[in-house]
DSSP file (Angstrom, degrees, kcal/mol; ACC not computed):
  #  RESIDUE AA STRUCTURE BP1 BP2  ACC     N-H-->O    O-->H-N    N-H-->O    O-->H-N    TCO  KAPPA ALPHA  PHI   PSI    X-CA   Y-CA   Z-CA
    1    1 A X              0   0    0      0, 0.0     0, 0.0     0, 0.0     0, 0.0   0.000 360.0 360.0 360.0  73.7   -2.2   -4.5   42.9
    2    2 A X        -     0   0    0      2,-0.1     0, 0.0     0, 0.0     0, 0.0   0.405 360.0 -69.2  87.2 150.7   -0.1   -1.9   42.9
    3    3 A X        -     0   0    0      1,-0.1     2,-0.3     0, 0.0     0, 0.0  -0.048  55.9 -91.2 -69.6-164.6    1.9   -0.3   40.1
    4    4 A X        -     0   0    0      2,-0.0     2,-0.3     0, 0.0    -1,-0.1  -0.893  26.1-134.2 -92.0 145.5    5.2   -2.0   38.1
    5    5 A X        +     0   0    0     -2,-0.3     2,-0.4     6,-0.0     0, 0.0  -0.707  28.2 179.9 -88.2 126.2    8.6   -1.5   39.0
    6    6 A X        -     0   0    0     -2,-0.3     2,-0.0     4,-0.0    -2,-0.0  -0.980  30.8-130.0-130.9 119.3   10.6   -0.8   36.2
    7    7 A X     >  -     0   0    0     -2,-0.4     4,-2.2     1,-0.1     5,-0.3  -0.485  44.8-106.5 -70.6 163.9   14.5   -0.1   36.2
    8    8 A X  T  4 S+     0   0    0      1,-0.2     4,-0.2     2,-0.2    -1,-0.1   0.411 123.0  55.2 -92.5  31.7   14.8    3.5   34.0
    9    9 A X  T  > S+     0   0    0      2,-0.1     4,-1.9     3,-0.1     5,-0.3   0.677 117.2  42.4 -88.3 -56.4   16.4    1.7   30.6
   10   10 A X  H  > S+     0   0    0      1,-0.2     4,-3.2     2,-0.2    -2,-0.2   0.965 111.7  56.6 -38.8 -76.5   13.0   -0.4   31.1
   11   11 A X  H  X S+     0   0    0     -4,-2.2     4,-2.4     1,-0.3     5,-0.3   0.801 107.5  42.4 -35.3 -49.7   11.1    2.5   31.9
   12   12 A X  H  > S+     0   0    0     -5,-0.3     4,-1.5    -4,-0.2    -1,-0.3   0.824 115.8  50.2 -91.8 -11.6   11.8    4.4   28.9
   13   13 A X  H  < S+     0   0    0     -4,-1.9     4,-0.3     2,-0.2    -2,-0.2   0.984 111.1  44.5 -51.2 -55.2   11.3    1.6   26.9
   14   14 A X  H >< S+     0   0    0     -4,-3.2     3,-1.2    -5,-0.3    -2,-0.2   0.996 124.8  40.2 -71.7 -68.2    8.2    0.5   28.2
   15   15 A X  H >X S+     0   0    0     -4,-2.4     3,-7.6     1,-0.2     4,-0.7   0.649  84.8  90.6 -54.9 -25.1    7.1    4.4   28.1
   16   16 A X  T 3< S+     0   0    0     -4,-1.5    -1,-0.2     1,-0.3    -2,-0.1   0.677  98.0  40.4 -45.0 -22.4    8.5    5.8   24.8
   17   17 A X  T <4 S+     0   0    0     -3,-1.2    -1,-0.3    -4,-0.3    -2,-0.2   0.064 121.0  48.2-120.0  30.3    5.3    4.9   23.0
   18   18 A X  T <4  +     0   0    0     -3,-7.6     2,-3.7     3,-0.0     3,-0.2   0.231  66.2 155.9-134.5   8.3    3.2    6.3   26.4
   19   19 A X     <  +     0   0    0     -4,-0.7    18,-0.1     1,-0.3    -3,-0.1   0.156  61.8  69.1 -53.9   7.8    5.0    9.8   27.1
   20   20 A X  S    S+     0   0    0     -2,-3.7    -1,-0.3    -5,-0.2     2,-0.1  -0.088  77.6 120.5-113.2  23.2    2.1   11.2   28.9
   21   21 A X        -     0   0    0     -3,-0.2     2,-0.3    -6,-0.1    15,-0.2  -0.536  59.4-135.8 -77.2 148.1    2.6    9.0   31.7
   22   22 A X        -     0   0    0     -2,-0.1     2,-0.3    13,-0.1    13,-0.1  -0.838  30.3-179.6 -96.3 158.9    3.2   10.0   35.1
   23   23 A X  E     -A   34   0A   0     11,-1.2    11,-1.8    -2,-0.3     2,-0.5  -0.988  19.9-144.4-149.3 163.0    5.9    8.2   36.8
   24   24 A X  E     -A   33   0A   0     -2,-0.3     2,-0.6     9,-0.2     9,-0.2  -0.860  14.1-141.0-138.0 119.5    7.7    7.9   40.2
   25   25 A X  E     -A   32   0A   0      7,-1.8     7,-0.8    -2,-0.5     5,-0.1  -0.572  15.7-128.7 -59.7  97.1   11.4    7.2   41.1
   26   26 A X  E     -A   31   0A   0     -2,-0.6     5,-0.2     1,-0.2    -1,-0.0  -0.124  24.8-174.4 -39.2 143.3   12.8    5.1   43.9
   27   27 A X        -     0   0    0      3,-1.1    -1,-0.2     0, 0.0     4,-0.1   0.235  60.4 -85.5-126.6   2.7   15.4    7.6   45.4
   28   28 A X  S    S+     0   0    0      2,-0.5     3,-0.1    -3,-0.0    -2,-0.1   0.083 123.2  33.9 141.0 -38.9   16.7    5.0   47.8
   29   29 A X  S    S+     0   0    0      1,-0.4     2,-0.3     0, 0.0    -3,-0.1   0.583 125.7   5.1-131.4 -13.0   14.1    5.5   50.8
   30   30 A X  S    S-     0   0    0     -5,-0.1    -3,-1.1     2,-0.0    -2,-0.5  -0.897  78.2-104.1-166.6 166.6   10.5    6.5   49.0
   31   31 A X  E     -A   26   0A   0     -2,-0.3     2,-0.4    -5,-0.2    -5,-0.2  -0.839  42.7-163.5-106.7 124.2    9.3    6.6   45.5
   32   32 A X  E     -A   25   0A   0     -7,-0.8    -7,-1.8    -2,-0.4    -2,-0.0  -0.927  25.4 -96.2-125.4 161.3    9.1   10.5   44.4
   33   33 A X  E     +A   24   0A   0     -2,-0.4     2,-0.3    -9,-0.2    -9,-0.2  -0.166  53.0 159.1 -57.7 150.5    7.3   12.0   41.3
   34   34 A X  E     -A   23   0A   0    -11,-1.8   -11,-1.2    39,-0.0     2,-0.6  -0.958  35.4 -97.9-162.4-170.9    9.3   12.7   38.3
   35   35 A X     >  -     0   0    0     -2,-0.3     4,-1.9   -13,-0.1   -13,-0.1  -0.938  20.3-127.9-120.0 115.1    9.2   13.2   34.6
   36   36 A X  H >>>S+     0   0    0     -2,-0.6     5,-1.7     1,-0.2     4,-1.6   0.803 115.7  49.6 -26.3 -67.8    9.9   10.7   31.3
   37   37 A X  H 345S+     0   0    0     57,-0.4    -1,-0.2     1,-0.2     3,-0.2   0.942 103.1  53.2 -83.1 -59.1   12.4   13.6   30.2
   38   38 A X  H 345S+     0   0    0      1,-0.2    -1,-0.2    35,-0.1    -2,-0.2   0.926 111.3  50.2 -54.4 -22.8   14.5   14.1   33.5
   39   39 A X  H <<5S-     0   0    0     -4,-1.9    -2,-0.2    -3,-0.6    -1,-0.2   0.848 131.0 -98.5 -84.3 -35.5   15.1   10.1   33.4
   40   40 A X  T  <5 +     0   0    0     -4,-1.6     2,-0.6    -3,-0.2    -3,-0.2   0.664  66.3 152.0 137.9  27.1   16.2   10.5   29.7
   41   41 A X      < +     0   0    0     -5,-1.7    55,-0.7   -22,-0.0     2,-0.2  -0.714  15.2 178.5 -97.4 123.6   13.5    9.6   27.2
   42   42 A X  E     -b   96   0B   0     -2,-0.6     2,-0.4    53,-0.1    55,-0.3  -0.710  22.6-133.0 -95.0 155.6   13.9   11.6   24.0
   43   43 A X  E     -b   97   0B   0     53,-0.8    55,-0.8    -2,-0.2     2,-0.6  -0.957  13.2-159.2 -97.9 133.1   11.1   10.8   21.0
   44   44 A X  E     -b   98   0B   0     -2,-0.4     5,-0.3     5,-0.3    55,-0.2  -0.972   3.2-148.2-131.3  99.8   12.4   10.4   18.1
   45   45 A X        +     0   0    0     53,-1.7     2,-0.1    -2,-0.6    66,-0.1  -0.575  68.2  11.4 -78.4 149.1    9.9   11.0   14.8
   46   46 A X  S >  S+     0   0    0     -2,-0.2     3,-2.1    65,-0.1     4,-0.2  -0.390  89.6  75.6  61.9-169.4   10.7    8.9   12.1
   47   47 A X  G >  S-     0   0    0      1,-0.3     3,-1.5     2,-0.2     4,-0.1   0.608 121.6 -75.8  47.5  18.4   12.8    6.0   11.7
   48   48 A X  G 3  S-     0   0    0      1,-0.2    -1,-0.3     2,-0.1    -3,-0.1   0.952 101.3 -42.3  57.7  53.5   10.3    4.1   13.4
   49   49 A X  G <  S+     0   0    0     -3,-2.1    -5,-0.3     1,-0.3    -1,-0.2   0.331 110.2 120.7  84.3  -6.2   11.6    5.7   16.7
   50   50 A X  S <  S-     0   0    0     -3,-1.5    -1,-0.3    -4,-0.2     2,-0.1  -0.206  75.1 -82.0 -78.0 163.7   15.3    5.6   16.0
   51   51 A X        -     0   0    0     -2,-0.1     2,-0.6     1,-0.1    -1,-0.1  -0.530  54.8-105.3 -56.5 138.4   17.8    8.8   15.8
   52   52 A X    >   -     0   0    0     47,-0.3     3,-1.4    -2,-0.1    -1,-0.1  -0.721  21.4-133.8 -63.8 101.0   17.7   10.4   12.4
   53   53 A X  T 3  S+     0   0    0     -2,-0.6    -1,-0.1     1,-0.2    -2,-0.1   0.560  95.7  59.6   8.2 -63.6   20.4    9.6   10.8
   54   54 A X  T 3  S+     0   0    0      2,-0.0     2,-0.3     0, 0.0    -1,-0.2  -0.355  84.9  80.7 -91.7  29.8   21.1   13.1    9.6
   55   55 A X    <   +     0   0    0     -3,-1.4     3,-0.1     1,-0.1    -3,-0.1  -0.925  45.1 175.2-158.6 117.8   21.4   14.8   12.9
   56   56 A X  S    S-     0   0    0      1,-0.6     2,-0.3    -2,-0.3    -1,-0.1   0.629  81.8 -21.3-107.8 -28.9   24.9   14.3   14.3
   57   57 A X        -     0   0    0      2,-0.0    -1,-0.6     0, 0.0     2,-0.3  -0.776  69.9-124.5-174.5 144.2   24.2   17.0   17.7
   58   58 A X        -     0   0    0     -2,-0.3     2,-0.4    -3,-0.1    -3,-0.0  -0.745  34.3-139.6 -74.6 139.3   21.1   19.9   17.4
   59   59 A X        +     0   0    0     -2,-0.3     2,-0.3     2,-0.0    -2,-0.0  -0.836  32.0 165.3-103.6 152.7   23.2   23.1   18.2
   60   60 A X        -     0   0    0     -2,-0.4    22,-0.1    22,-0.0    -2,-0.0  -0.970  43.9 -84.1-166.4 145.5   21.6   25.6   20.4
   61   61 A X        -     0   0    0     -2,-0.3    20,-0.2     1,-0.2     3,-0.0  -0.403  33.1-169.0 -72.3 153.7   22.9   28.7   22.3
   62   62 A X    >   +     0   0    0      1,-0.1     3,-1.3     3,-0.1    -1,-0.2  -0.042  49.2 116.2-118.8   5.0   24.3   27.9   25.7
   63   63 A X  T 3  S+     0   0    0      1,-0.3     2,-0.5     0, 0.0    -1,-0.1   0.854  85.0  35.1 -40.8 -42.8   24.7   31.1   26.9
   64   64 A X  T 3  S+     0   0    0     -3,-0.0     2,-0.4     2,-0.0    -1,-0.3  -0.579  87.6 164.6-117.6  68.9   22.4   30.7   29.5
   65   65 A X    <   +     0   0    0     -3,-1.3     2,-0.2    -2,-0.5    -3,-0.1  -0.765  14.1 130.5 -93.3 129.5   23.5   27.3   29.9
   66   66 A X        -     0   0    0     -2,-0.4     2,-0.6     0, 0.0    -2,-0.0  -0.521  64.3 -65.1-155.8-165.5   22.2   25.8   33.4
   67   67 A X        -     0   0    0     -2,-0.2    -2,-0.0     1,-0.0     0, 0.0  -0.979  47.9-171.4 -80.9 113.9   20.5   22.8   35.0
   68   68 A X        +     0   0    0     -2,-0.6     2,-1.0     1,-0.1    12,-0.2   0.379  50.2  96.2 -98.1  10.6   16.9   22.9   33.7
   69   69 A X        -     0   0    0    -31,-0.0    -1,-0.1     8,-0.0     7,-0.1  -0.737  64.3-141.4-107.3 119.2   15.2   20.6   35.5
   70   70 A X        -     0   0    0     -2,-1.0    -2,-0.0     5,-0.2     7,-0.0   0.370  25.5-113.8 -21.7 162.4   13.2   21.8   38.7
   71   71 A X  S    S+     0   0    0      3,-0.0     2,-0.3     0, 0.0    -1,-0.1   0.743 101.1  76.0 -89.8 -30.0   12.7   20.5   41.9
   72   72 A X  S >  S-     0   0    0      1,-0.1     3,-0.6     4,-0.1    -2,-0.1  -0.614  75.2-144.6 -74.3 143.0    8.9   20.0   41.1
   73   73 A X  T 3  S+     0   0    0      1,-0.3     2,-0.3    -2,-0.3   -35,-0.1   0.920  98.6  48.7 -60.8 -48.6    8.3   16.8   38.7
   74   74 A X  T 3  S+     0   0    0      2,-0.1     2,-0.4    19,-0.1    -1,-0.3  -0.631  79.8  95.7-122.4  56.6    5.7   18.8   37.3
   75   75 A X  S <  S-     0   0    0     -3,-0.6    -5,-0.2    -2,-0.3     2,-0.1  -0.892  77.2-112.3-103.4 137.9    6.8   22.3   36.5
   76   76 A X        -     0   0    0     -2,-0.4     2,-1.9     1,-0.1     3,-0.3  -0.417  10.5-124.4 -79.9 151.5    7.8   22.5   32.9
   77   77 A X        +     0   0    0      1,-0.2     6,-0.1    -2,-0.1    -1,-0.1  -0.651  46.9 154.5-103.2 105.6   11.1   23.0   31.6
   78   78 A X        +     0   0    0     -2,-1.9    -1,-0.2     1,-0.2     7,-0.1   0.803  62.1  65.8 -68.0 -39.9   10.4   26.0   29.6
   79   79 A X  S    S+     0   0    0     -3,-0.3     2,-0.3   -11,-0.1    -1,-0.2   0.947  87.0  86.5 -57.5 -44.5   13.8   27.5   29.6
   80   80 A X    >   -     0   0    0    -12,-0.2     3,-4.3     1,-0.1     2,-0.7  -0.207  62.6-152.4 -78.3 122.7   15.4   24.6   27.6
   81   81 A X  T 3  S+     0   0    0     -2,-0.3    -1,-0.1     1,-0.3   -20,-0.1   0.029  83.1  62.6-103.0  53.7   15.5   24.5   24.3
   82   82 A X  T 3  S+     0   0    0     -2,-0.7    -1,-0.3   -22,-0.1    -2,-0.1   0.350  93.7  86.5 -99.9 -19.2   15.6   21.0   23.4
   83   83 A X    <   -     0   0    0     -3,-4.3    13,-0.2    -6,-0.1     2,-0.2  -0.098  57.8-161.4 -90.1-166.4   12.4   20.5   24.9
   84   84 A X  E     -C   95   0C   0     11,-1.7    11,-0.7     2,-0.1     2,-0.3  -0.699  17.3-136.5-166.3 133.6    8.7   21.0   23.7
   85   85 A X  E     -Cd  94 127C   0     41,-0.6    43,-5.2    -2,-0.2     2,-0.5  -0.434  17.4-166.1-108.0 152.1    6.0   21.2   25.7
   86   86 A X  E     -Cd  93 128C   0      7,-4.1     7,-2.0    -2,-0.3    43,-0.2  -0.953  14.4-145.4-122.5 130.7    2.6   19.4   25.1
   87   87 A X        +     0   0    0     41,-1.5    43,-0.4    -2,-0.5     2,-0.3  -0.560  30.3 165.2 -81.3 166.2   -0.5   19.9   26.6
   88   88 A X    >   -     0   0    0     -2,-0.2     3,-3.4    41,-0.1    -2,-0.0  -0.985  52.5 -94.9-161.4 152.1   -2.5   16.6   27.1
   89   89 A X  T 3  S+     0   0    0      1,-0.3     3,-0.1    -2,-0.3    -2,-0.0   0.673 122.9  59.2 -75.7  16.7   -5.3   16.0   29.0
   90   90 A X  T 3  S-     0   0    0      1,-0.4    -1,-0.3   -69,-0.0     2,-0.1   0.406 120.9 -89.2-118.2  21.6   -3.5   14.8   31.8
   91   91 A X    <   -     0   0    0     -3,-3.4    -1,-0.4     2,-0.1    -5,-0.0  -0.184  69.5 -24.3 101.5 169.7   -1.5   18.3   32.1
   92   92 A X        -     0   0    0     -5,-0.1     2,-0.3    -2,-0.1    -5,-0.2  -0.174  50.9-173.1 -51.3 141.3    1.6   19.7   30.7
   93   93 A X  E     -C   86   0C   0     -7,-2.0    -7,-4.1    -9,-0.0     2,-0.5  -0.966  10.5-157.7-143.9 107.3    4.6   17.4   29.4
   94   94 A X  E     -C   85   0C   0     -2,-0.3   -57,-0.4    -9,-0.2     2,-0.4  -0.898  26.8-177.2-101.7 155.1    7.8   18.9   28.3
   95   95 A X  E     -C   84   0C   0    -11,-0.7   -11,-1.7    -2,-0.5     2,-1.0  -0.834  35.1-124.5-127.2 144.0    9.2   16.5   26.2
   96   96 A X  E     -b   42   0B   0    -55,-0.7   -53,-0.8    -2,-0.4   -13,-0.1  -0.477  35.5-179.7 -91.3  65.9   12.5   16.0   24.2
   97   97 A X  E     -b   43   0B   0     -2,-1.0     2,-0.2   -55,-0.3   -53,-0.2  -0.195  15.7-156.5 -64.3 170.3   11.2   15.5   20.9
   98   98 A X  E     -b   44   0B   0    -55,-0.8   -53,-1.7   -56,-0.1    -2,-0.0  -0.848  19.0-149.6-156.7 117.3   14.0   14.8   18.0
   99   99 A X        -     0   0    0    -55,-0.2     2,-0.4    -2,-0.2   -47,-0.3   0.391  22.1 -98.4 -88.6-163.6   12.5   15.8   14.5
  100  100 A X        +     0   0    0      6,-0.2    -1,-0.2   -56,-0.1   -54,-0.1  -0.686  36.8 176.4-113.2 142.4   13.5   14.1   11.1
  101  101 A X        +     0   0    0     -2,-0.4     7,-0.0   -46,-0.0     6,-0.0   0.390  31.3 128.4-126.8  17.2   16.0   15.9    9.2
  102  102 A X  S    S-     0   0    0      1,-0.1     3,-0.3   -47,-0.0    -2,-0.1  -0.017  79.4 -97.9 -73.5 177.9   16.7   13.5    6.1
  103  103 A X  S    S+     0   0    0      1,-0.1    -1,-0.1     0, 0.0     0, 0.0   0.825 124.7  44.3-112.6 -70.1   16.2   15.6    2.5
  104  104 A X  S    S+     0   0    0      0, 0.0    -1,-0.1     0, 0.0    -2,-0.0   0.569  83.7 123.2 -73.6   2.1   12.7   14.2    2.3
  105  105 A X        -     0   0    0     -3,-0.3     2,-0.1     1,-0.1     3,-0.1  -0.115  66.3-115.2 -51.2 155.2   11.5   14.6    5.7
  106  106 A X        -     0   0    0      1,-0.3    -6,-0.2     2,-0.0     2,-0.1  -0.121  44.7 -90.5 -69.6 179.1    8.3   16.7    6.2
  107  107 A X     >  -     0   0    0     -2,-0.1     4,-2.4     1,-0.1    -1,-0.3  -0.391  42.2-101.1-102.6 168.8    8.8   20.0    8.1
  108  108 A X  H  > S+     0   0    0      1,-0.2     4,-1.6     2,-0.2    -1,-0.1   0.759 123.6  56.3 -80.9 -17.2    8.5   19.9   12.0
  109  109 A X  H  > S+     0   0    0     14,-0.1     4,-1.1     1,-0.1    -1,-0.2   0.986 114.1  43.7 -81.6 -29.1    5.1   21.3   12.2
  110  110 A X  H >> S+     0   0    0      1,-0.2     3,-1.0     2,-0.2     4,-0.8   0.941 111.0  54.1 -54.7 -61.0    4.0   18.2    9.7
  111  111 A X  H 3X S+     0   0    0     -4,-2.4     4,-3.5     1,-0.2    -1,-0.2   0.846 103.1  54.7 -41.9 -48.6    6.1   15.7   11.7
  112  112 A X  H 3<>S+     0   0    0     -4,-1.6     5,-8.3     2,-0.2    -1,-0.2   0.843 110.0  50.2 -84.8  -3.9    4.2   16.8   14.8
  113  113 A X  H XX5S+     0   0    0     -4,-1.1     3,-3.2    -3,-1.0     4,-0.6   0.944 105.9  55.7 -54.0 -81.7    0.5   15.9   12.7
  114  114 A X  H 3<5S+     0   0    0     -4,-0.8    -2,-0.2     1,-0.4    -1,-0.2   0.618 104.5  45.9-154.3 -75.0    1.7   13.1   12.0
  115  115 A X  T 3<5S-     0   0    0     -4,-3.5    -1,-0.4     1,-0.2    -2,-0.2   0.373 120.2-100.3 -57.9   8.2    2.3   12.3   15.9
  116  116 A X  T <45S+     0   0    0     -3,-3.2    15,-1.1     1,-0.3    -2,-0.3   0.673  85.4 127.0  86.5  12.0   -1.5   13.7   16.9
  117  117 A X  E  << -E  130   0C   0     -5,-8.3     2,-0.5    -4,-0.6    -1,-0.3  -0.917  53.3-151.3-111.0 148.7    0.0   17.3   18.1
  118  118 A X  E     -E  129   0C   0     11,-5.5    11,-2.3    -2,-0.2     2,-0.2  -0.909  22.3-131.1 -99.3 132.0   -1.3   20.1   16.8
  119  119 A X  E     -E  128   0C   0     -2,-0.5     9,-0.2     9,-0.2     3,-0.1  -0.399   7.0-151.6 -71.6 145.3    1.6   22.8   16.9
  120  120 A X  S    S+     0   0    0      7,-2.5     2,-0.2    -2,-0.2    -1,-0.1   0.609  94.5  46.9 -99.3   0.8    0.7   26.4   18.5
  121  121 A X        -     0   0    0      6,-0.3     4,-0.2     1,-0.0    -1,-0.2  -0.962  63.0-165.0-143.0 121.7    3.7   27.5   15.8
  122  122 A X  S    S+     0   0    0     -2,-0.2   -12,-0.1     2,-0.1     3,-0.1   0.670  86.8  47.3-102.7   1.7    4.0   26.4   12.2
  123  123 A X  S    S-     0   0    0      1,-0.1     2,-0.3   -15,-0.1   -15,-0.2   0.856 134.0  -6.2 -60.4 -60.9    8.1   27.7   11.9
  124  124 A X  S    S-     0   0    0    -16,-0.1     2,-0.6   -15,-0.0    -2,-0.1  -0.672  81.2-156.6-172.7  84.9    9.5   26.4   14.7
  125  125 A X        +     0   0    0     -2,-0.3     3,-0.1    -4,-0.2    -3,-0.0  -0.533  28.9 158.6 -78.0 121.5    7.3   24.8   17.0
  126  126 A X        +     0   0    0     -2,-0.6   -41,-0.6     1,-0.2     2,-0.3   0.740  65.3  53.0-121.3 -36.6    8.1   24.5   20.4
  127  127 A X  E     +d   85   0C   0    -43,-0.2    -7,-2.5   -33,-0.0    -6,-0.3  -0.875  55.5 163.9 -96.1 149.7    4.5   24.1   21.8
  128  128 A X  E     -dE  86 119C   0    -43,-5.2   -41,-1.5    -2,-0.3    -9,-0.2  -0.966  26.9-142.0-151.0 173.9    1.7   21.6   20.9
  129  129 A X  E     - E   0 118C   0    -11,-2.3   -11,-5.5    -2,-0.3     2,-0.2  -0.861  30.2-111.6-144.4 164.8   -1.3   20.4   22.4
  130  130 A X  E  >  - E   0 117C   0    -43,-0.4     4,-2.3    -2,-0.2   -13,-0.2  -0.472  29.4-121.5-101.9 153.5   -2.4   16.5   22.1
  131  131 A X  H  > S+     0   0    0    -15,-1.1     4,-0.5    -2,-0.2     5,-0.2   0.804 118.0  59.1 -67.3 -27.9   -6.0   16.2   19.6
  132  132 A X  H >> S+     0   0    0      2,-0.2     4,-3.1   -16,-0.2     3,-2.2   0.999 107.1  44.8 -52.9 -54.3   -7.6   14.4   23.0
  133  133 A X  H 3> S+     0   0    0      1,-0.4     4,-2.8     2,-0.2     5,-0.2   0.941 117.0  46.4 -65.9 -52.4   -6.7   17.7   24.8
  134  134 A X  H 3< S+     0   0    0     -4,-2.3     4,-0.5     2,-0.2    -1,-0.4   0.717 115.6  39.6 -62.2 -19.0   -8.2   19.6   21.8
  135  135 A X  H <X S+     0   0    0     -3,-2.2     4,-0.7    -4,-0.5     5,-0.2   0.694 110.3  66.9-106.8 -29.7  -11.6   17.7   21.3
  136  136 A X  H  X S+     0   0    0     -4,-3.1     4,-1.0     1,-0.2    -2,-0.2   0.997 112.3  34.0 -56.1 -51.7  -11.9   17.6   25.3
  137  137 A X  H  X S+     0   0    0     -4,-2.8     4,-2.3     2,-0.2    -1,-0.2   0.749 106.1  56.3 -76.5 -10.3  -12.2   21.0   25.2
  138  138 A X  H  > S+     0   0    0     -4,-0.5     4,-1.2     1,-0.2     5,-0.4   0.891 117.7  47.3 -90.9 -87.9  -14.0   22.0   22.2
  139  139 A X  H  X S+     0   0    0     -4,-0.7     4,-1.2     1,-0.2    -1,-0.2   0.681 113.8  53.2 -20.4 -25.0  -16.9   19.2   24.0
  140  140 A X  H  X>S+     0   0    0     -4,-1.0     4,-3.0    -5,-0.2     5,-1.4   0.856 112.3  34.9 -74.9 -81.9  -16.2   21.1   27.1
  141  141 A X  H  X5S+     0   0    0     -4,-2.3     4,-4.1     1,-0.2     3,-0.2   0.869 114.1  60.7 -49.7 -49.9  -16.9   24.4   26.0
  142  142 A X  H  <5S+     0   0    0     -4,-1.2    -1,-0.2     1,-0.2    -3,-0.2   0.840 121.4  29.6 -20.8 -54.3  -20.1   23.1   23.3
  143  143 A X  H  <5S+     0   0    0     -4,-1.2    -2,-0.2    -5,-0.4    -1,-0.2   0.674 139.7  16.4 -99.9 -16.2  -21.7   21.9   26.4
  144  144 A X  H  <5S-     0   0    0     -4,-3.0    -3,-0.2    -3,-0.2    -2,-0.2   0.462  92.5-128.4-117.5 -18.9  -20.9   23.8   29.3
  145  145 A X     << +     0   0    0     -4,-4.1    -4,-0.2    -5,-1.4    -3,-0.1   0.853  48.3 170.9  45.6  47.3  -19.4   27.1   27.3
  146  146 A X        -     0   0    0     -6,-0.3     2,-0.3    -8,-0.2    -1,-0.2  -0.380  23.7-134.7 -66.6 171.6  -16.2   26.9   29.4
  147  147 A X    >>  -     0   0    0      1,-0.2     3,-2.5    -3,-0.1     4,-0.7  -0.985  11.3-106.5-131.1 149.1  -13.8   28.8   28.5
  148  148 A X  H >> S+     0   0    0     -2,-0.3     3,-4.6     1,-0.3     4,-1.2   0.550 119.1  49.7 -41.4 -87.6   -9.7   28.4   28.1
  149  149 A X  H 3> S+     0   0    0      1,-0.3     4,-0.6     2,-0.2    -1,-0.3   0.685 121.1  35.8 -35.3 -47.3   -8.7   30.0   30.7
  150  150 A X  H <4 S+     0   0    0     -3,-2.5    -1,-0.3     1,-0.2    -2,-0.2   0.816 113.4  54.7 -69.5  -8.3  -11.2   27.9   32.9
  151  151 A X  H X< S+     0   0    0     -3,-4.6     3,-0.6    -4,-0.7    -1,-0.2   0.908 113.1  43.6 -86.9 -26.9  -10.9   24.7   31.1
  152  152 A X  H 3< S+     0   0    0     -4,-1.2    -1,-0.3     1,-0.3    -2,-0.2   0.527 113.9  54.5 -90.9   5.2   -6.8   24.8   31.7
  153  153 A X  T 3<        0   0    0     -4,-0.6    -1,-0.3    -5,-0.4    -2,-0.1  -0.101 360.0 360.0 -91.5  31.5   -7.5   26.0   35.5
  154  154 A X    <         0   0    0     -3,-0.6    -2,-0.2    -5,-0.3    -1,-0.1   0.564 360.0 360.0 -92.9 360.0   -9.7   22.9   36.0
């Protein structure tokens, strides 16, 4: 009967361990699509979901510093480069992951195994795609011999 209503401290609570969710915001007169990242959910790997310790602010150039979120919910924000975007089989997610950096930490392409993504970069990974997304297609393609391009226009 209808979804739950969630205020968005709830919401990213509730979602932080769902991030492939879609969701939609009361703006005051109708509920419109949005994105887990424009409302403020970050992922945190390690630390059992907490901030790393050992990352006091990420620096990144700000030259072309801007608003990066869209008017569509669902266009990714490619430009920014805090995010990283995951395929999943429920479409594209960019996401604000926040790595490990402690002395013993694993490297970020490890970190994002760890979490189920396989990284499309093993330096400084920026895309990943979810192992559902990856075994849907490799079954896709076995049985039907799609192919990427068709299985990511489906």
């Amino acid at each position: 009967m209808g979804e739950p209503l969630f205020c968005t401290h709830c919401c990213m609570t509730v979602h932080s361990s769902m991030p492939f969710h879609r969701i939609s915001q009361w703006t005051g007169g109708f509920f419109e699509d949005t994105s887990l990242t424009k409302i403020g959910l970050e992922i945190h790997i390690g630390h059992q979901g907490k901030p790393c310790p050992e990352v006091t602010e990420e620096w990144y150039d700000t030259d072309d510093e801007g608003d990066y979120f869209t008017e569509d919910p669902w266009v990714p924000l490619v430009n920014d480069p805090q995010t990283t975007m995951v395929v999943d089989t429920s479409g594209l997610h960019s996401l604000m992951i926040r790595f490990c950096w402690c002395t013993n930490a694993l490297s970020p392409d490890m970190q994002l195994f760890k979490m189920g993504l396989f990284p499309v970069s093993f330096t400084s990974p920026k895309t990943a795609f979810t192992f559902a997304v990856l075994d849907d297609f490799l079954l896709d393609n076995l049985e039907c011999g799609t192919s990427a391009m068709n299985y990511y226009s489906k």
